[in-house]
C-alpha positions in Angstrom: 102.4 136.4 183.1 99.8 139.0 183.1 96.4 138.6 181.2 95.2 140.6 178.7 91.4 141.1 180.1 88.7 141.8 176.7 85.9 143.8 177.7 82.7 142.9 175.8 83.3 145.0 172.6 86.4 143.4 172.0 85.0 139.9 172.3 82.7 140.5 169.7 84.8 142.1 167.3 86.9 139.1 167.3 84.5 136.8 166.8 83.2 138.6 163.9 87.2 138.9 162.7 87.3 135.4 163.1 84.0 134.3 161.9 85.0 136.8 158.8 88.5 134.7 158.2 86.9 131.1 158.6 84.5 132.3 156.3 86.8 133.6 153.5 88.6 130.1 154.1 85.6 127.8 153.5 84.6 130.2 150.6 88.2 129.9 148.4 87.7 126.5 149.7 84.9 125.7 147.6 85.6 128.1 144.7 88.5 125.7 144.4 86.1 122.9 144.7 84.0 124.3 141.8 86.7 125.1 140.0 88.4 122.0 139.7 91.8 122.9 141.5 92.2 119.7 143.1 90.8 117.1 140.5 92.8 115.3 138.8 94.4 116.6 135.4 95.9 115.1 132.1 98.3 116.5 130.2 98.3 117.1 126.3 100.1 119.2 124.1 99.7 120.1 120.5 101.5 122.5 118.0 100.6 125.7 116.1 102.2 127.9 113.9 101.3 131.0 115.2 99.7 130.9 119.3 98.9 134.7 119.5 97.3 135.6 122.7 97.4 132.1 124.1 99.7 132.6 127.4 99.7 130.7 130.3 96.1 129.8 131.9 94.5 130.4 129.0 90.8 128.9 129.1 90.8 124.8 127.1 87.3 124.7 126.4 85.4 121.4 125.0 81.8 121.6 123.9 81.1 124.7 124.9 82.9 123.5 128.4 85.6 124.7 130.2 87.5 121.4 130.9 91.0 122.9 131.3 93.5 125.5 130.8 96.9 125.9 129.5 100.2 125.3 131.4 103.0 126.1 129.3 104.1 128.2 126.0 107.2 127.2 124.2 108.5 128.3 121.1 110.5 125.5 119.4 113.7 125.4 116.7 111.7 125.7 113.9 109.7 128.4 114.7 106.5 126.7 115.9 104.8 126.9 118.8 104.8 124.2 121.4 101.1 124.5 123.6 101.3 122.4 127.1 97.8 122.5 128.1 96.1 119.9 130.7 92.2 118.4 130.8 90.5 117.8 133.9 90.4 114.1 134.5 86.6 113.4 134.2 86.4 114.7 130.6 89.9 113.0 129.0 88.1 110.0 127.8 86.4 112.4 125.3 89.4 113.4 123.7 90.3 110.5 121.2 93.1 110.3 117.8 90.6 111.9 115.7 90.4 115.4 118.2 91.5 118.4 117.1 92.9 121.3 119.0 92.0 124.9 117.4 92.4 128.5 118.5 89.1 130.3 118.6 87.9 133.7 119.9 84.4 133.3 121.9 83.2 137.2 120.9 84.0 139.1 118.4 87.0 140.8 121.1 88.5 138.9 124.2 90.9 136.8 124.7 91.4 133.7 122.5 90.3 129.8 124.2 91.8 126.5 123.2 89.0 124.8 121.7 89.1 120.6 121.7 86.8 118.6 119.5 85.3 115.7 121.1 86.8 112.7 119.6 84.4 110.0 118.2 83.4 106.5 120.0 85.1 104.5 117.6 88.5 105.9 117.5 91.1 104.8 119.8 91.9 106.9 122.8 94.7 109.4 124.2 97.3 108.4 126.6 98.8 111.4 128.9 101.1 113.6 127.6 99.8 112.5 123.7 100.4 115.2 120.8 96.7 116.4 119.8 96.8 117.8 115.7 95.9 121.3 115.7 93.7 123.8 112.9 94.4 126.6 112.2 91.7 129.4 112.6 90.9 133.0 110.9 88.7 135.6 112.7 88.1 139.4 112.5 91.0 140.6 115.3 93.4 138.3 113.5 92.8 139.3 110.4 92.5 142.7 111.3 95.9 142.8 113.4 99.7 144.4 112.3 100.9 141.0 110.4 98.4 140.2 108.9 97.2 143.1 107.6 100.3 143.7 106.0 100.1 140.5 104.1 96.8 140.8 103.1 98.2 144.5 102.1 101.5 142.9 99.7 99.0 141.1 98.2 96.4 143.3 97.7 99.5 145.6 96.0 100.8 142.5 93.7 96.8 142.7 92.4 96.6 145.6 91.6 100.3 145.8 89.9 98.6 142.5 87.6 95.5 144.6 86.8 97.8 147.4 85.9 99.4 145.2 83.5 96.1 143.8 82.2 94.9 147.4 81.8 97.9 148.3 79.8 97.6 145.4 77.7 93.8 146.2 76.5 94.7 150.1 76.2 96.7 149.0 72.5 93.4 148.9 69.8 94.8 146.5 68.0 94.3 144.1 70.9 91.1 145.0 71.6 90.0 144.3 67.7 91.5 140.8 68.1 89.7 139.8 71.3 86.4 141.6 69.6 87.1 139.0 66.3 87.7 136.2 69.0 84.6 137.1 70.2 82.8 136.6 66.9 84.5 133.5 65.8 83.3 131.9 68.7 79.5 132.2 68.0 79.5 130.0 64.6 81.9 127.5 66.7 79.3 127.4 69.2 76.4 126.8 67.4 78.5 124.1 65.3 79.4 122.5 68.5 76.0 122.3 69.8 74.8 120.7 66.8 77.1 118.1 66.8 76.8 117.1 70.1 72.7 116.9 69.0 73.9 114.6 66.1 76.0 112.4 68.1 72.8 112.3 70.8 70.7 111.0 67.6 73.4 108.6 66.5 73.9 107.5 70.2 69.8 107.1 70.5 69.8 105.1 67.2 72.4 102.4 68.6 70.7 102.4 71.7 67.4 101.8 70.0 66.3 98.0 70.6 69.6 97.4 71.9 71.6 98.2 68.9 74.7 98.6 70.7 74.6 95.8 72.5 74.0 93.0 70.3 76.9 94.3 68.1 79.1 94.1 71.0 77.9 91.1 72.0 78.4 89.7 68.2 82.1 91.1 68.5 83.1 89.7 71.5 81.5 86.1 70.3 83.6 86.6 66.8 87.0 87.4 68.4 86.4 84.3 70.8 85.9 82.4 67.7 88.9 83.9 66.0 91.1 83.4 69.3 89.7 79.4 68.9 90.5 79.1 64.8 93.7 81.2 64.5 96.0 78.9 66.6 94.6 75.7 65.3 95.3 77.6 61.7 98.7 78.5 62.8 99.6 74.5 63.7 98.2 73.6 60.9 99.5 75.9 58.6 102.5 77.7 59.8 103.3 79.6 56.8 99.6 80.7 56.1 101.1 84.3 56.6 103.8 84.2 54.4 101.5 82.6 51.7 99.2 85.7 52.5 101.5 88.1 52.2 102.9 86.8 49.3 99.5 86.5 47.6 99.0 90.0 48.7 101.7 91.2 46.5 100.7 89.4 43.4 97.1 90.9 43.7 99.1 94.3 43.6 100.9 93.8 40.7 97.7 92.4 38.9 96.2 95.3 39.9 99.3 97.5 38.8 99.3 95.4 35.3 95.8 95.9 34.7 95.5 99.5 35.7 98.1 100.0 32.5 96.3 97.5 30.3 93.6 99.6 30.6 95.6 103.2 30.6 96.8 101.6 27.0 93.3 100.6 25.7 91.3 103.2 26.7 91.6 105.1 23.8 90.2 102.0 21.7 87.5 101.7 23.9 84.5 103.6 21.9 85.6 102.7 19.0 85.8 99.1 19.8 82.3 99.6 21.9 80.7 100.5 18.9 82.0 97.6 16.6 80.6 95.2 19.6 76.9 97.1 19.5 77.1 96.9 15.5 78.1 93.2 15.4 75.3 92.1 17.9 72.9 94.1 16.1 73.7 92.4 12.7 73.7 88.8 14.9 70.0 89.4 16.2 69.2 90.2 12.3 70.6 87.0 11.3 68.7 85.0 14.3 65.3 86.5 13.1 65.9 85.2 9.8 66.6 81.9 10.5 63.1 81.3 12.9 61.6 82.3 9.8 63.1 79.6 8.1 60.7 76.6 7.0 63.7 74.4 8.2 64.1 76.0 11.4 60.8 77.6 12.5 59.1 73.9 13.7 62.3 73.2 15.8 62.0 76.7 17.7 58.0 76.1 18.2 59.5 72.9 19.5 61.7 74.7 21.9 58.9 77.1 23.1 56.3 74.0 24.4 59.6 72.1 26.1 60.3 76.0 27.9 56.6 76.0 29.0 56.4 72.5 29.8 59.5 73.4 32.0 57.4 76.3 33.6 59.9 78.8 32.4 59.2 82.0 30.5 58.9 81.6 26.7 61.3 83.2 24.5 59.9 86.0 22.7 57.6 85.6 19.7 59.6 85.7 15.9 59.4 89.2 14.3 57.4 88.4 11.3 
């Protein structure tokens, strides 16, 4: 076998070939080290209704942190979007039942990042392969993209197709006279409105006042536990009490009836008969003055008058003389 001889220049450029190769090594080495490539992961996945530009390694950040990255994009049956994604070990017993999984852009462009809340201390934790509940997010490249400009585009249309119609309306002057009147019938409703509600904050100050309110309620509630003690004991007693009321009830209304037409029928007798009363007590007060005049009778009422005093009553009048 013959030998391959290096002179010195060779040597050297070997060793710096090799030193070169060993060196690339350790360096992916510990890029990979940094990076995370051989701790170990957990897997989650969550659901959205739309993942645009989430693809395969996208960036799962947590707290500002990159903790992961996404393995797999699926789109299921009923049009939503299946998101595989997997956390690096060390940081999955942050992500608890109450952590939510959103889509958000860093910058204003760039790619999009799975963000994960950080799930509080009190809520149970995720087992691997759990379903996380996702938000969904709005930002300027999504709302300025294709879809959703055209939405925002068919609605902006339907808008401006009501205004149209609201503009038409208010172009007949007859329907701009009736919302003026509207307009002015509102201002005396208004200002009777407010001063009612300022009479029902007096009337509401004036039960307040010493407690008003209260003690009436109070009263009630004592009264109907007093009426809700008697009426039973009244019913035992006196079991047709309400047929006796109702009874009497109807006899005081046709009293009532009968003497409403007793009087219809003597009204018209009334002055006359009035004035034959006034005229007969007139001519008995003439006949009463005579007799204390008397000689028989005027001792007797002198009599009368010391008993009344006696009796510390007020004296009849004096006799007209």
């Amino acid at each position: 076998m013959r030998h391959v001889r290096l002179n010195l220049y060779e040597r050297v450029a070997g060793f710096f070939v090799l030193f070169a190769a060993v060196g690339s090594v350790v360096f992916a080495a510990s890029v990979a080290v940094k990076q995370g490539w051989f701790d170990a992961r957990v897997e989650y996945s969550t659901m959205f209704a739309s993942a645009e530009g989430v693809h395969t390694g996208t960036s799962v950040k947590m707290a500002g942190l990159s903790v992961g990255s996404v393995r797999e994009v699926e789109l299921l049956a009923d049009n939503r979007v299946k998101v595989t994604f997997d956390v690096l070990k060390k940081f999955s017993d942050r992500l608890r039942e109450d952590s939510r999984v959103s889509l958000v852009r860093p910058f204003i462009i760039g790619d999009r990042v799975l963000e994960v809340s950080v799930g509080s201390e009190g809520s149970p934790a995720l087992a691997d392969h759990a379903v996380l509940t996702s938000e969904e997010t709005m930002d300027i490249m999504s709302v300025m993209s294709g879809r959703k400009t055209g939405q925002l585009m068919a609605q902006l249309a339907q808008v401006m197709g009501n205004l149209q119609t609201v503009v038409e309306a208010f172009a007949d002057k007859e329907r701009v006279h009736s919302v003026v009147r509207m307009f002015d019938r509102m201002e005396p409703l208004i200002d009777n409105v407010s001063v009612m509600s300022e009479e029902v904050v007096k009337l509401s100050r004036q039960m307040n006042k010493d407690q008003n309110l209260g003690k009436v309620l109070q009263q009630a509630v004592v009264l109907t536990s007093e009426l809700n003690r008697i009426l039973p004991e009244l019913n035992r007693g006196n079991p047709e009490m309400g047929a006796d009321l109702a009874k009497l009830t109807k006899s005081l209304g046709r009293v009532t009836a009968e003497l409403d037409r007793s009087f219809s029928e003597v009204d018209a007798d009334m002055p006359s008969t009035a004035a034959r009363m006034v005229e007969a007590l007139n001519e008995a007060t003439v006949l009463i003055k005579a007799m204390q005049k008397s000689l028989f009778v005027r001792g007797s009422v002198r009599e009368v008058r010391e008993e009344e005093a006696q009796r510390r009553r007020l004296p009849a009048s004096a006799p007209t003389k």
